[in-house]
C-alpha positions as CSV (number, residue, x, y, z in Angstrom):
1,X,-25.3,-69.4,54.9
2,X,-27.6,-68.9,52.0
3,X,-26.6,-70.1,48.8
4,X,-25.6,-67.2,46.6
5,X,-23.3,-66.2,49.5
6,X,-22.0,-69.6,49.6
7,X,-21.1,-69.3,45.7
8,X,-19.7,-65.9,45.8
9,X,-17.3,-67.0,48.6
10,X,-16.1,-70.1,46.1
11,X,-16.1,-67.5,43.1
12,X,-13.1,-65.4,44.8
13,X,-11.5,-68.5,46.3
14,X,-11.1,-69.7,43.0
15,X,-10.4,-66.6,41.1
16,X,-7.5,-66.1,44.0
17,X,-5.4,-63.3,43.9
18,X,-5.3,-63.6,39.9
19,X,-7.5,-60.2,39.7
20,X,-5.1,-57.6,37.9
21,X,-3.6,-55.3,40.3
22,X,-3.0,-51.4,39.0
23,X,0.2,-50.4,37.8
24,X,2.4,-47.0,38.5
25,X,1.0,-45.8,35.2
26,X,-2.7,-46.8,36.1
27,X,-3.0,-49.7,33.8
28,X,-3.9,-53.1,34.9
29,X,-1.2,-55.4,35.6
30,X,-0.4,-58.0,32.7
31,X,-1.7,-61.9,33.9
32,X,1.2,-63.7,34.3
33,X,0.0,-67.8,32.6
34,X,-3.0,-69.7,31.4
35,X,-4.6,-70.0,35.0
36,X,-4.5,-66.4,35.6
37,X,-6.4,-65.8,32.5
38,X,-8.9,-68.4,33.7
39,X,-9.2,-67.0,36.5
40,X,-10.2,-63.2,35.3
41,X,-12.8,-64.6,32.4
42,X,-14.3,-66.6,35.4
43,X,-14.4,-63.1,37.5
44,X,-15.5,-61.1,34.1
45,X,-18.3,-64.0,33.5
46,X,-19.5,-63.0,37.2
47,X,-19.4,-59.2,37.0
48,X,-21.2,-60.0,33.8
49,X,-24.1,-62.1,35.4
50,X,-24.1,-59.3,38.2
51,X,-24.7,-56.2,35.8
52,X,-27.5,-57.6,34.2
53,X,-29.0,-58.8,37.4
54,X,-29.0,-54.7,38.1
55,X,-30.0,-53.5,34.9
56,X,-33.1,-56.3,35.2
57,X,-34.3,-54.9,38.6
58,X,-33.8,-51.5,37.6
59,X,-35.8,-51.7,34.3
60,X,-38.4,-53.8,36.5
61,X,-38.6,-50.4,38.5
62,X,-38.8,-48.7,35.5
63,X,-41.7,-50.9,33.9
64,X,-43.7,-50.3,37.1
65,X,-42.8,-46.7,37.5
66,X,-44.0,-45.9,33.5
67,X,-46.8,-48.0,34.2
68,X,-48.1,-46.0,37.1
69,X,-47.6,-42.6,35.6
70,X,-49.2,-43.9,32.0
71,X,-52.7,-44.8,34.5
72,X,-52.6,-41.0,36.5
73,X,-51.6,-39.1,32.9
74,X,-54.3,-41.0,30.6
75,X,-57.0,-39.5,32.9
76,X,-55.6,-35.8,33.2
77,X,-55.0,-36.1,28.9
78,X,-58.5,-37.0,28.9
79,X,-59.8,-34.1,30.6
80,X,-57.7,-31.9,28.8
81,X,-59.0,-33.1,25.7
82,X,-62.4,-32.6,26.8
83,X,-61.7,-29.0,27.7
84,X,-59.8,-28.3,24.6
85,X,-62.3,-29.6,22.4
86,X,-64.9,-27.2,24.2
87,X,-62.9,-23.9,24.0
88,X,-62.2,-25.1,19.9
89,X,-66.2,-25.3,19.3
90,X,-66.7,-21.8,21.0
91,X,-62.9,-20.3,19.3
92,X,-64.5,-21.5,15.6
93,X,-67.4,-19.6,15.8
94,X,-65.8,-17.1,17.7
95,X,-63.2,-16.3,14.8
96,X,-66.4,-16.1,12.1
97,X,-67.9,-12.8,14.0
98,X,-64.6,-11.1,15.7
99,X,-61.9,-11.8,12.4
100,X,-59.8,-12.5,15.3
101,X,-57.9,-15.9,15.6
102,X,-56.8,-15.8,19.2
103,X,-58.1,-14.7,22.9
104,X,-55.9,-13.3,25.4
105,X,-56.8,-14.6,28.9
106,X,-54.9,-14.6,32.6
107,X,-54.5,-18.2,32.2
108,X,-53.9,-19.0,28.6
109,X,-54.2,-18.2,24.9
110,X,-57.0,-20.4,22.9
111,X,-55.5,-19.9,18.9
112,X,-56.2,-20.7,15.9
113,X,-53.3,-20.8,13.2
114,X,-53.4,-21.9,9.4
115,X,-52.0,-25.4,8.8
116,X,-48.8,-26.2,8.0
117,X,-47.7,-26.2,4.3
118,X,-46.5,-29.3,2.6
119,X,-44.9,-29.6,-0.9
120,X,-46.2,-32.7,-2.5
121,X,-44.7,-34.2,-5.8
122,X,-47.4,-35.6,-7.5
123,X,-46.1,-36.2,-10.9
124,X,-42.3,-37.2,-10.6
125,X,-41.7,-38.2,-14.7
126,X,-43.3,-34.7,-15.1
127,X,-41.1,-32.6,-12.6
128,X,-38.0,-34.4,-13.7
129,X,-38.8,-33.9,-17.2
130,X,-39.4,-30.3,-16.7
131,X,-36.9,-29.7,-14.5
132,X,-34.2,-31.5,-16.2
133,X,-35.3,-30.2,-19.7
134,X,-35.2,-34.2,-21.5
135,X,-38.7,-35.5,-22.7
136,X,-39.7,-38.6,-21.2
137,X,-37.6,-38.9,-18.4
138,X,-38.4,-42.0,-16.7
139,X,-36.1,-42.2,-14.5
140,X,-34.3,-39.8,-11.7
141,X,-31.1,-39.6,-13.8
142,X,-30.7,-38.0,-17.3
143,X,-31.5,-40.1,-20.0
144,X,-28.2,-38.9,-22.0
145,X,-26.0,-39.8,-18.8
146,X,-24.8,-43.3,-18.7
147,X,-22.5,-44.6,-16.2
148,X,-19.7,-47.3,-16.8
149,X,-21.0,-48.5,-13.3
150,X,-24.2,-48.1,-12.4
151,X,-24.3,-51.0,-10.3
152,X,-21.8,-48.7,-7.7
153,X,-23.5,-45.8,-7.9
154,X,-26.6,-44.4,-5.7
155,X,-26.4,-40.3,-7.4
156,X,-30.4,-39.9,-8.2
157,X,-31.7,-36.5,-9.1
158,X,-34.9,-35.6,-6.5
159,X,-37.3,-32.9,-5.9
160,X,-35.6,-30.3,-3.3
161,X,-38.6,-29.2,-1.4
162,X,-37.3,-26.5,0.2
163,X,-36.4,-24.6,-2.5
164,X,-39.7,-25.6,-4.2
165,X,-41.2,-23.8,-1.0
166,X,-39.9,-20.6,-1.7
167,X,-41.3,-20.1,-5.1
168,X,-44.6,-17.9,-6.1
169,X,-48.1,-19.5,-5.9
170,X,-50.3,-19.4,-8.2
171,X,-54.2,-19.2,-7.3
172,X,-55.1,-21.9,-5.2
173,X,-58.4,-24.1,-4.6
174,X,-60.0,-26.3,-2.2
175,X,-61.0,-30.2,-2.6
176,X,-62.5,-32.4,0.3
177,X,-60.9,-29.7,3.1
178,X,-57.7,-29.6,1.8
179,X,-56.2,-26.4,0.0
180,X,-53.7,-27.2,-2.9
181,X,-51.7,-24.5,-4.3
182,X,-49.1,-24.4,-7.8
183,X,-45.7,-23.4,-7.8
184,X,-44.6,-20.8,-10.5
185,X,-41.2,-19.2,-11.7
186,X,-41.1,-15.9,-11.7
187,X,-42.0,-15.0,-15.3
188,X,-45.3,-16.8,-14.4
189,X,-44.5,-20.3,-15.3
190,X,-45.9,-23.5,-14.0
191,X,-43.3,-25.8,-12.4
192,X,-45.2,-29.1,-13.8
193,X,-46.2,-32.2,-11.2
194,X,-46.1,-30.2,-8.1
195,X,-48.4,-28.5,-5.9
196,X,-48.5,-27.2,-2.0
197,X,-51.0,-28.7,0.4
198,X,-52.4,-27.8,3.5
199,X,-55.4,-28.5,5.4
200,X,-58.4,-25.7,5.0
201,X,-59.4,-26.1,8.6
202,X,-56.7,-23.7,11.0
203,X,-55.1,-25.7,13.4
204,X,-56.6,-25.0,17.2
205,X,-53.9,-24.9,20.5
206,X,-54.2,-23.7,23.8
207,X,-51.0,-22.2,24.9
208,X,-50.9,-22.4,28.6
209,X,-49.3,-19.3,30.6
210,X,-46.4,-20.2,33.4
211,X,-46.9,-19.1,36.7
């Protein structure tokens, strides 16, 4: 008899018939003394050492299994790559004569679309300032507000982008490939240490069609 079989087989001798039996109500069965409890922690201590014998051969299987499909996917993302970057050289030039950003075809749709926009706070003391209407704010709380217990507190006054977002632009311009834009109230006025970025170059995709 091989080993492991041997020590399972002295496992539930000891443990005897100490293992909690179900109740009417569906609850275990209280341990009656000391060497019952012994008895279940030596069981639990087993089922312990069992489950992570499973969970280690099962992430094992996993490993190999991610491995294999990371090998057969890097080849078939390198192709499409390839092919991608082929249909963006042609869809570049192709947008420059036709004014049109995208090409309709059985399989697909090569696109190009504008960048995403991003607001960027590049003068915090400025925008807070401004915002909050008290020269020389230093700090992302009013200067006028002083709490009897600052060391309790985490309230700071921040930028809400979102918000920023939806506000008129004003004219934009272009440094190094990247458009930056102001942000204006509407009677025209310029909201101080914050602009709106995005990336001059339009974005390329290839939206595959589904069978």
């Amino acid at each position: 008899m091989e080993r492991e079989l041997l020590e399972r087989d002295l496992d539930e001798f000891v443990e005897g018939d100490n293992w909690p039996e179900p109740m009417a109500n569906g609850s275990p069965t209280p341990v009656a003394d000391g060497q019952a409890v012994a008895a279940v922690v030596n069981r639990l201590k087993r089922l312990h050492a069992e489950r992570r014998e499973i969970l280690d051969v099962a992430q094992a299987q996993i490993d190999r299994i991610n491995e294999w499909c990371a090998d057969r996917v890097a080849g078939i993302d390198r192709d499409i790559a390839w092919g991608e970057r082929s249909i963006e050289h042609f869809m570049r030039g192709y947008a420059e004569t036709s004014h049109k950003k995208s090409l309709s075809l059985p399989a697909g749709t090569p696109r190009l679309t504008a960048a995403r926009e991003k607001v960027e706070i590049t003068d915090n003391e400025a925008f807070l300032s401004w915002a909050l209407g008290v020269p020389g704010v230093t700090a992302a709380r009013p200067a006028d507000l002083v709490p009897a217990h600052p060391e309790l507190l985490r309230a700071r006054y921040e930028a809400d982008k979102t918000a920023l977002s939806n506000l008129k632009r004003g004219p934009k311009t272009v440094e190094d490939g990247t458009e930056y834009t102001p942000l204006l109230l509407d009677g025209g006025e310029l909201i101080p240490g914050v602009t709106v970025m995005r990336s001059a170059t339009d974005t390329f995709t290839v939206k595959i069609n589904e069978d």
